[in-house]
N, C-alpha and C positions, 0 to 999 in steps of 0.2 A: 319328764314333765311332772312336776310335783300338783299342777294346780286341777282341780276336779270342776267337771261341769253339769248342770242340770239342762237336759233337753226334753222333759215330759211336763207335761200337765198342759199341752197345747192342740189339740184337735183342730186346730182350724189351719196348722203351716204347715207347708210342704217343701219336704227335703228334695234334692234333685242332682242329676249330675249329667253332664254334656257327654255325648256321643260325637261321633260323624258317619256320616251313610256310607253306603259300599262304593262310592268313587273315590273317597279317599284312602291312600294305598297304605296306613296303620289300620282299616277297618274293613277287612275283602268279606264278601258277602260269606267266603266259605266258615269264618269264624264269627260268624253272625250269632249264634245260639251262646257260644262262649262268652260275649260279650254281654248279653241281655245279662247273661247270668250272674257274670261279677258285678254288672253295674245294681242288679237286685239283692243282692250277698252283701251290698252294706248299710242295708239298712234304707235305703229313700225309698219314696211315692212315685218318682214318678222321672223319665227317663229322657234326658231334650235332645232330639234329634232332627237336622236340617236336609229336609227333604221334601220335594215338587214333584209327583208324579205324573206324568203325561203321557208315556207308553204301556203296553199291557205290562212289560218288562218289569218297569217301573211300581206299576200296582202290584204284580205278582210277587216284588219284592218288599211291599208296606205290607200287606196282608201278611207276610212271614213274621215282619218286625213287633205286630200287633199280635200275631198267634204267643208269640214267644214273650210278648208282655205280659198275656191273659197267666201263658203256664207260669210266669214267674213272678208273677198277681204287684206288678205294677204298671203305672198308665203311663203313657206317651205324651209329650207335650212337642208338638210340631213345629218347627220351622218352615215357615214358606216364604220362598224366593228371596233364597238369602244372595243377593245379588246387587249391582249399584244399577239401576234403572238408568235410562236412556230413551230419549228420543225414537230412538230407533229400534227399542224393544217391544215387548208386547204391548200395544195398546193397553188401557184400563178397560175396554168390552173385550176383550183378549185372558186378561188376566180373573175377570169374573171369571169368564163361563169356566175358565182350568179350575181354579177354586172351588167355586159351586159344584164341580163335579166330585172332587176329592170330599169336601164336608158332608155332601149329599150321601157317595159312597159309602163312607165311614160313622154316619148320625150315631150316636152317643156312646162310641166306641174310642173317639179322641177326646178326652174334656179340655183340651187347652190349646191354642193354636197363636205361635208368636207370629207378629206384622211383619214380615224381612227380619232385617237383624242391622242395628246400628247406621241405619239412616243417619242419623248426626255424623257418622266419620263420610259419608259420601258426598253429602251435602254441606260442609265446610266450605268456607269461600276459599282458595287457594291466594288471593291477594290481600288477604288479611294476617298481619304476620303474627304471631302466636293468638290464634283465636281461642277465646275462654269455650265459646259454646254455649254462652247463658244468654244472650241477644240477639237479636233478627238478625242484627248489622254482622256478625258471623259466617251468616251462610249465603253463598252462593241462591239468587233470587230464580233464577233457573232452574237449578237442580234439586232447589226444593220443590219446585212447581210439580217438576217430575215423578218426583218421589210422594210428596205429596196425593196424587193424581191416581198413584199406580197404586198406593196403602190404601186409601179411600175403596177402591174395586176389591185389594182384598177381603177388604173388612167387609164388604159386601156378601161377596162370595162366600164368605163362612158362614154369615148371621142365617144368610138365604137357605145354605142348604144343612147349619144344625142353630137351632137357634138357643140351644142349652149349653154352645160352649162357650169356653172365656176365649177374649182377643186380648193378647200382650202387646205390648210399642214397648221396645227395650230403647236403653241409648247408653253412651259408654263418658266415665266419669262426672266429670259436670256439665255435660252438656246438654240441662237440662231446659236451653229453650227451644230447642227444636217440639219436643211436647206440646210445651205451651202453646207452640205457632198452632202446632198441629190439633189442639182444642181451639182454639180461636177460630181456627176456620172449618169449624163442625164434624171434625172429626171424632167418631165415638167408639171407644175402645172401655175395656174392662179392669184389664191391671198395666200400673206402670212397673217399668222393669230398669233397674240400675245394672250396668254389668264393672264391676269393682274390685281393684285387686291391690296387691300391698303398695305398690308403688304413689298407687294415689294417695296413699295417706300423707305423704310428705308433701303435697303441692296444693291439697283440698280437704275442707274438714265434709267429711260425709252427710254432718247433721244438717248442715248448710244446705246441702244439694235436697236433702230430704226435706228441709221445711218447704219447700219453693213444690217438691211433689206432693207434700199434704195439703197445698192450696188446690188441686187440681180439684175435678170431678167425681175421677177416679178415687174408691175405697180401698184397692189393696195395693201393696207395693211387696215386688218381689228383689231379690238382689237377681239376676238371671246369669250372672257369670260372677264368678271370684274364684282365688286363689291366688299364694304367693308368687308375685311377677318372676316368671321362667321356673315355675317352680322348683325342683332340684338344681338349677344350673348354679345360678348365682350362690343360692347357698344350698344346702347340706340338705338332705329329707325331714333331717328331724327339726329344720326349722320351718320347711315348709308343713310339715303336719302341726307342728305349734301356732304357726298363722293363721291355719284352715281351721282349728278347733278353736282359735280366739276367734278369729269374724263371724264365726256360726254363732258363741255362744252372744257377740257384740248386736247381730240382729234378730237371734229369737227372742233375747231378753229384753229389748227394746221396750223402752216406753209405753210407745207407741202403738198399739194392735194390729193397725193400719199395715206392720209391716208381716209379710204371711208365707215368705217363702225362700230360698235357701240354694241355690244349685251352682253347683261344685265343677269348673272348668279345668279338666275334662279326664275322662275314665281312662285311655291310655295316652303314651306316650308319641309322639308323630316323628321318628327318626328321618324323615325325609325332609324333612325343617331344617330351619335352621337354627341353631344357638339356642334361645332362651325359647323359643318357639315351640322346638322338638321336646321341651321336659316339664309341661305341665301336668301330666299323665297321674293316676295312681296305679299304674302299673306298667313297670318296663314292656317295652313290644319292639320287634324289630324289624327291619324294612318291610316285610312282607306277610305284617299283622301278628308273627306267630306272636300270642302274650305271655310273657316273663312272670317273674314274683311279683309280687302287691309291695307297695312303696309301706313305709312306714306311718303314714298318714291315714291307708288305707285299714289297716287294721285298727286304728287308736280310732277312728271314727266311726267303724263298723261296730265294735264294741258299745261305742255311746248311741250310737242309733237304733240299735237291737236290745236296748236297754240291759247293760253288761257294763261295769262300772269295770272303769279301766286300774 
């Protein structure tokens, strides 16, 4: 790749790259430490991992995750209940007091805590045939209600027990009216979150999605997920690190200041997937988490984010 990019002069964005907790079987708690460490060795802030603790097991297992960010001095951005709500799930007085006990636990040891994770793909109407996502008339009136209902208790839950950290609402491509509903009807959250990857450039212009999030409340806008769709599958490494180094440099450079953040889908690879699914990774890993060589994305990035000119 011949072309050079500038990623400093900006204190306020944070770089980031996705994980998954030790129930998924690319990420067994025994290679826990290995992981923090690659994902801190290229350079980002801060480390997204989806995870609800409810058993001591469960804390005994954040507390490691968090020991292990302190040693390798980056911070944690949380997922909670990355899940499709139901009826028949925890109540919203259910879902507080679990939350409230984990922010409460953790007070200013988490600075960033995401709402679930893409609500918009749950709450789609299923009898509406190719839904944009940008309209009420898209989603299912029920399972928004739900979702709705249960993100409201999250958002609670956090504020209550640390009131210094941020609340993300992420949503995936254009499906940026579910937000809006969900400002509409008093929901208050901190940063909005795009999760964006190569594929959508061909079906949605990005800036489009974004002006529609610069109308919101909300002052910062992160990308929470990206990277070239399947990443090595479809094509080759070395074009997925040329798509990952172009989208980085397309939204630090941005216009816009509003936009503040960066995180890179996902540290390794998930062979127990399927197809395009299994090779988003920047490092090969094999059934049973052992981690392989760094993809070539991984090193071109780690370079520009450790300020080391490739």
């Amino acid at each position: 790749m011949n072309q050079s990019f500038c990623f400093s002069g900006r204190d306020d964005f944070v770089w980031g790259i996705s994980g998954h907790n030790k129930n998924y079987a690319a990420y067994p708690e025994c290679f826990l430490e290995e992981q923090i460490k690659k994902a801190a060795g290229l350079g980002i802030n801060v480390y997204r991992l989806n995870f609800s603790p409810e058993t001591p097991e469960d804390f005994a297992y954040l507390d490691n995750v968090l020991d292990l960010c302190d040693k390798y001095q980056i911070k944690l951005f949380l997922i909670l209940y990355d899940r499709r709500f139901t009826k028949d799930g925890d109540t919203p007085d259910e879902l507080y007091r679990k939350v409230k006990t984990v922010s409460t636990r953790y007070n200013g040891r988490i600075p960033m805590y995401q709402i679930s994770n893409e609500q918009d793909l749950a709450c789609l109407d299923p009898n509406v045939k190719h839904p944009d996502g940008d309209k009420p008339e898209d989603y299912s009136a029920e399972a928004y209600m739900v979702a709705r209902e249960s993100m409201r208790a999250i958002l609670r839950g956090v504020r209550d027990g640390d009131s210094q950290a941020k609340t993300v609402i992420n949503f995936s491509w254009k499906h940026c009216g579910i937000l809006e509903m969900l400002s509409s009807d008093g929901l208050d959250w901190d940063v909005n979150a795009i999760d964006w990857y190569s594929d959508m450039d061909k079906a949605a212009d990005v800036n489009t999605v974004l002006a529609r999030l610069f109308a919101l409340p909300q002052q910062e806008i992160y990308v929470a997920e990206g990277n070239q769709w399947g990443g090595d599958y479809f094509e080759d490494e070395r074009a997925q690190a040329n798509y990952l180094l172009e989208a980085m440099n397309r939204f630090y450079n941005h216009p816009d200041p509003r936009i503040k953040g960066y995180m890179i889908y996902e540290l390794l690879d998930e062979p127990a997937l399927e197809k395009g699914e299994a090779h988003f990774g920047l490092f090969l890993n094999d059934k049973d988490g052992n981690i392989g060589r760094p993809k070539i994305a991984y090193h071109e990035i780690a370079k520009y984010l450790n300020n080391t000119k490739i």
